[in-house]
N, C-alpha and C positions, 0 to 999 in steps of 0.2 A: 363490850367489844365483840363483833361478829365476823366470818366472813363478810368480804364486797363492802365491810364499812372501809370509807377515808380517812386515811391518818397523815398527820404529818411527821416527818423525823427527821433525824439528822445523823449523816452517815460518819461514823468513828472510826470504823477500822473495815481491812478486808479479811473476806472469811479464805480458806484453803483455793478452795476451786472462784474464787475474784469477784464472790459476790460481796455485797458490799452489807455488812453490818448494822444497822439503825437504831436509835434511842430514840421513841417517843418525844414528841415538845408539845402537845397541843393536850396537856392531859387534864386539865383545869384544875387542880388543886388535888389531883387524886391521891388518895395513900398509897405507898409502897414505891418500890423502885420500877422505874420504867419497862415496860418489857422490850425486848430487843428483839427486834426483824431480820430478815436475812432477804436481799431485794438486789434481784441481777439488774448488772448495767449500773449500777448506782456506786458513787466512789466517793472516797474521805475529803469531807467538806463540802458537801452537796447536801441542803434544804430539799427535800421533797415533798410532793405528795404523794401519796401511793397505797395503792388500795390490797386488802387483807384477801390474800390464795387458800391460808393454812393457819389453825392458830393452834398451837399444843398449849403444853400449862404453864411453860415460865418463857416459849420464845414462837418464833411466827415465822410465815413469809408471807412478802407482799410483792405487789408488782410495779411497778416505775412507771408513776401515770404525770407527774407533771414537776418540773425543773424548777425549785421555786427559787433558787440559789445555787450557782454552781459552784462548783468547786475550784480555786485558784491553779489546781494541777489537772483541771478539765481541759482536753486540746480536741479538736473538731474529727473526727476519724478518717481519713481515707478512703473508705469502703462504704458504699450507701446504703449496705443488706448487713453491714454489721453486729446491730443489735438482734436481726429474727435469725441470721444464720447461726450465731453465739459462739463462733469457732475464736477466735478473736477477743476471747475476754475483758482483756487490758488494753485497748487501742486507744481509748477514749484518754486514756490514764497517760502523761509525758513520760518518755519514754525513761528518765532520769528517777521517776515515782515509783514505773516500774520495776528496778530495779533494787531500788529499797525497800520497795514489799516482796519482793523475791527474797532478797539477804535478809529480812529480818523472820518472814516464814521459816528457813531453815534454824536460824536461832532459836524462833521459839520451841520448835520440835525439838530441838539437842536441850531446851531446860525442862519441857511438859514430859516430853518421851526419856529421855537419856539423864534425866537428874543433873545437868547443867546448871553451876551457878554460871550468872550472867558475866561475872569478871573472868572465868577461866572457859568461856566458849572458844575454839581453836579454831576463828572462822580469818581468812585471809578477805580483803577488797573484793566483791562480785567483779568477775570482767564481760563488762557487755558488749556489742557487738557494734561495729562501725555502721553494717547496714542490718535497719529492722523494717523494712522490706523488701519482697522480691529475692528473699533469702533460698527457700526452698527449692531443688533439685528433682522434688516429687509432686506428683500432683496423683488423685484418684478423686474422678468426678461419677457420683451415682448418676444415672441416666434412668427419665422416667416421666413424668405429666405434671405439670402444676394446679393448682388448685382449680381452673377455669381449664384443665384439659389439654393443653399445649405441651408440647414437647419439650425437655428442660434439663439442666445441664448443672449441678453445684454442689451444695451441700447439705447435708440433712440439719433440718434445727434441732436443737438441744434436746435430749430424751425422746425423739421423734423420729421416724420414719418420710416425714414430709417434706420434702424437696426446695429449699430455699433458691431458686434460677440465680444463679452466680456465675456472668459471664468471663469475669476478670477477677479473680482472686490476688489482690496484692502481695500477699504471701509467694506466691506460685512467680513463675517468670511469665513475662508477658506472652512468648509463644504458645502458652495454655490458649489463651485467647481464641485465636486463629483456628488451631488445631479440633476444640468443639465445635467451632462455627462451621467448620467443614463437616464436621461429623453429625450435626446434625440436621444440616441442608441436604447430606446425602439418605438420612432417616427419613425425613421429609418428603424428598422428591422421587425416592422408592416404595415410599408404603411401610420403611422397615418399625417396626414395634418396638417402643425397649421393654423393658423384662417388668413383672408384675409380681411382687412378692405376695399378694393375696391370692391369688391364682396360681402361679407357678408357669405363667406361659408368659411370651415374649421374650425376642431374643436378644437386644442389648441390654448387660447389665451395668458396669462400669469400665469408665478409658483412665487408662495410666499414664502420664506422661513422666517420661525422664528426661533432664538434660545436663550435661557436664559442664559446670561452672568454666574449668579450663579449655576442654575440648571442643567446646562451641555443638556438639553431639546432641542429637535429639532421639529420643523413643518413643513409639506410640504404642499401645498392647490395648487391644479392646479386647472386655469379659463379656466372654456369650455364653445363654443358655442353649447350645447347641452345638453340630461338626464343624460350620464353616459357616460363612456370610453370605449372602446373595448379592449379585453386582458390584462383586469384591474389586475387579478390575477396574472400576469406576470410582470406587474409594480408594484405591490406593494410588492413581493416577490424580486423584484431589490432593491428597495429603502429600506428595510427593513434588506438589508444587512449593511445599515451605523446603525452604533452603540449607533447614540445618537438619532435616530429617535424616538421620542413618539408617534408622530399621520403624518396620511397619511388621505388628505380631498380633494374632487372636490368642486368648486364653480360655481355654475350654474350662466351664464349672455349673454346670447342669443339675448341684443338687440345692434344695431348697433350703437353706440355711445362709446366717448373716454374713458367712466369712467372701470376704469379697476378690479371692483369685482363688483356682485352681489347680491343678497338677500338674497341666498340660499344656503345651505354651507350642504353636505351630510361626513361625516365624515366614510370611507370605512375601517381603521386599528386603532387600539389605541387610542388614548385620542382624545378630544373635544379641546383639550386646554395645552397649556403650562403654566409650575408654574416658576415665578422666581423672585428677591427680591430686594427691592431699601431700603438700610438704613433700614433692618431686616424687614420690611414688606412685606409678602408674596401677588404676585398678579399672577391672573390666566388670561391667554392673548389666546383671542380663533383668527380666519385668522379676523373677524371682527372688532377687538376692536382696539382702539387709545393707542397707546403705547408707551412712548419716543423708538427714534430711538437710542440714543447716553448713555445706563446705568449709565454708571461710571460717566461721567458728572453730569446726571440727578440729581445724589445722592448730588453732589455737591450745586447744582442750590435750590433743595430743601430743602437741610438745611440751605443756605439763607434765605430762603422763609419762615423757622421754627423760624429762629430768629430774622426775623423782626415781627411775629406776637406775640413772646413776652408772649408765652401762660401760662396761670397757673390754667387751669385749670374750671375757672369760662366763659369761653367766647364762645359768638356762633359765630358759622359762617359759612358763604356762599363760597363756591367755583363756581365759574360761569363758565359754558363748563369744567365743569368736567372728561369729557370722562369715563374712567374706574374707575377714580376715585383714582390715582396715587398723586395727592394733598390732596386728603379730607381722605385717611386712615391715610397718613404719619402724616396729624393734628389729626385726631381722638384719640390720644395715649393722647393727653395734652387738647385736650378742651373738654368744657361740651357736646357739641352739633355741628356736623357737616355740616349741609345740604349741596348735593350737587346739581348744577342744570344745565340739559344737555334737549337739543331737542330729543336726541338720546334715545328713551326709550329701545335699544337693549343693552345700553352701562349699564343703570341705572338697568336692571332687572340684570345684570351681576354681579353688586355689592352689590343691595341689596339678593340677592337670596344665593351668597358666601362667605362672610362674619357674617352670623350668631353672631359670636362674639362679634358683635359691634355695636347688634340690640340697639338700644335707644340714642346710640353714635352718627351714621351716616345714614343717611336717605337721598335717591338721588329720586329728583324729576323730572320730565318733564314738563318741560315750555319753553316755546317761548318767551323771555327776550324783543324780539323790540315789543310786544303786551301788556306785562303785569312784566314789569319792576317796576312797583307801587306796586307789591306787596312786592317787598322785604324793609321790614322795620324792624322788630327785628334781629338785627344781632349789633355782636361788630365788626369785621372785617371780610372781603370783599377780596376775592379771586379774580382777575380779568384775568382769564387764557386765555392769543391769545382774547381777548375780541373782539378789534376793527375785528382782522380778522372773524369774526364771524355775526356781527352785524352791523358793519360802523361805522363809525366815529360818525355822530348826533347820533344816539343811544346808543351808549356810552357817550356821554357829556349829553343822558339823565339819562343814568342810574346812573353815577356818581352823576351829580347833588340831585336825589331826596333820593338818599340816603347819602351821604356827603354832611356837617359833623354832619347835624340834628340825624341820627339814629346811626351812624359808630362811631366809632374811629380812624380806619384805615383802609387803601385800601393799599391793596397792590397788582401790576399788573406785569403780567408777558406779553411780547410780542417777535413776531418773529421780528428780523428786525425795523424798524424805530421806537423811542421812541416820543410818541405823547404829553404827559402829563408829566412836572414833576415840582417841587419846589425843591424838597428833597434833602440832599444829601447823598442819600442812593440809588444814580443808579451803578447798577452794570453789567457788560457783560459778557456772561458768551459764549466763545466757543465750543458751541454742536456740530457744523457742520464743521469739520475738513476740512481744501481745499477745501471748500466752502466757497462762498462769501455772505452765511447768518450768523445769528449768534441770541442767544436771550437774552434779557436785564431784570431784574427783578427789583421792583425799589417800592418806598413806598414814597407813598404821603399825604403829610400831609394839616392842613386845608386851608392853600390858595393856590386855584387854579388858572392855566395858561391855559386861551383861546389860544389854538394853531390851526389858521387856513391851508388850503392847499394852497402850492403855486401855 
């Protein structure tokens, strides 16, 4: 067996990131145990063929060259750029499959990772989502050339820099649509360039869209490599014909690296910010601020999070990476005292400064948690939002530790993806990332803790 040889397989299981697992079947008598492939786009119960990328010594990848059996939980996709764009892992997969291979991922990580026997896992029902498309509230579309040179609009394919033209992202709301086609007819019929990351010249580099599930509110924020836009009055006189558009914003970021917004945000039509509401709390979401991408879920995942903390009123607490502050208003309604605490003091003046209402309630601080994690000691529960992602792993087994269960009562943690900590049996999964092969876990721990090392 070589590179570019054909093989056939047959797909068992899925791997972490939704590729799909294979076992040889064409091996004609050979000795030993099959060796196993690793082949995107391919899912459990699917015959294939599929020809050899990579082979190490006990396992492979290959690439999905011919359907020779589908799978009974194979459903037609949606999206036609589905497979080269790859953002969309699980579309192909029913949505009901996907979700089983979401709850059984976290399980297996709480027995491989956390020494979980399988009868004492503390996992509650995944709760998936009524809609698994047209979820998304955010959009960021790179702007660049397609392969033949044209101007183009979507998303970059998998480990790739390469521009997959994605008009209509089903994920996104449909007003994405419109909103490029405008923008890049005005590219077009001005000469404007977009941005060149081999070069460093060109001035579009990517448009943000936001829109508020409830508010009916729309944001546009285009990323330039440069002070301003030429024939701005003509763009924004475009865009200002869609009808739920509130604000039209450039974002200045002129240096040459991957991160895709900058520091500086000049707001050229209409508002600073979009208004819009999770579980009747009104939040104001400007192109810089951290915002669930997934609303309706969101509302879900945080009235979990309201009634494991059990509030009546008398209790303080911490929300840690708070961002906007979408956890610590939704509590501020029921406890005495909120603090929230973010590094981001863009995020924290955002909420302290708009919120007026809930001066003495909620108070958002900036601190650096892996430096001064000791300070937090008067609190009754303990918000632990995306923690590990934020901080690492030992800084969170510190920050838990000095505060649990000497000061706390209860922690309770929200993460993206792998559950690192739990006793409880109050983990729950909650699918925000529709056709994706993420998903996030909310879950409350109580006072004896599990050393969970990495493998």
């Amino acid at each position: 067996m070589k590179k570019n040889d054909l093989i056939n397989l047959e797909i068992v299981d899925l791997s972490a990131d939704g590729s799909g697992i294979g076992k040889q079947t064409d091996r004609d008598g050979a000795e030993g145990s099959p060796m196993t492939f690793f082949v995107k786009d391919a899912l459990v119960g699917d015959k294939i063929c599929a020809k050899i990328t990579k082979l190490k010594k006990t396992y492979g990848y290959a690439r999905l060259m011919e359907l020779l059996e589908p799978s009974p939980d194979r459903v037609d996709p949606k999206c036609p750029v589905h497979r080269q764009c790859g953002g969309c892992q699980l579309q192909a997969l029913a949505y009901e499959k996907q979700l089983e291979y979401k709850q059984n991922k976290i399980r297996n990580n709480l027995m491989r990772i956390g020494g979980f026997h399988i009868e004492h896992i503390p996992m509650q029902p995944i709760i998936g989502a009524q809609e698994t498309f047209r979820y998304r509230n955010k959009a960021q579309f790179p702007i660049g050339r397609d392969k033949d040179g044209r101007l183009a609009a979507g998303f970059y394919a998998a480990r790739t820099h390469a521009i997959i033209p994605t008009p209509d992202c089903y994920l996104g709301v449909s007003q994405n649509k419109e909103v490029i086609s405008r923008i890049l007819t005005w590219m077009e019929r001005y000469q404007i360039e977009p941005y060149d990351e081999k070069s460093g010249t060109g001035l579009v580099r990517h448009v943000l869209i936001r829109y508020g599930f409830h508010s009916g509110q729309l944001m546009v924020c285009m990323v330039i490599n440069g002070k301003s836009i030429p024939k701005e009055r003509e763009l924004t006189d475009s865009l200002m014909e869609i009808k739920e558009l509130t604000g039209f914003s450039v974002n200045r970021n002129e240096q040459r690296t991957n991160v895709i917004m900058g520091d500086t945000v000049k707001t050229l039509w209409g508002a600073d910010y979009i208004e819009d509401t999770i579980g009747g709390i009104r939040f104001q979401i400007s192109p810089l601020s951290f915002y669930q991408v997934n609303p309706v879920q969101t509302e879900v995942l945080y009235a979990k999070v309201l009634e494991y903390a059990g509030l009546s009123g008398k209790e303080i607490v911490w929300d840690l990476y708070c961002g906007i502050g979408t956890i610590s208003l939704f509590l501020a309604q029921r406890a005495k005292k909120v603090y929230g605490i973010d590094i981001n003091s863009s995020y924290l003046e955002e909420v302290n400064c708009r919120y007026p209402e809930l001066k003495g309630v909620l108070e958002c601080l900036c601190i650096n948690l892996i430096d001064n994690f000791h300070n937090l000691s008067k609190a009754d529960i303990v918000i632990a939002n995306l923690l590990i992602e934020y901080i690492g792993y030992e800084c969170f087994q510190k920050v838990i530790q000095h505060v649990y269960p000497k000061y706390v009562s209860r922690i309770i943690q929200i993460n993206i993806e792998d559950c690192w900590i739990s006793n409880s049996p109050y983990l729950h999964v909650f699918d925000n990332l529709n056709q994706i092969h993420h998903q996030i876990e909310a879950q409350e721990l109580e006072k004896t803790m599990l050393q969970i090392n990495y493998d």
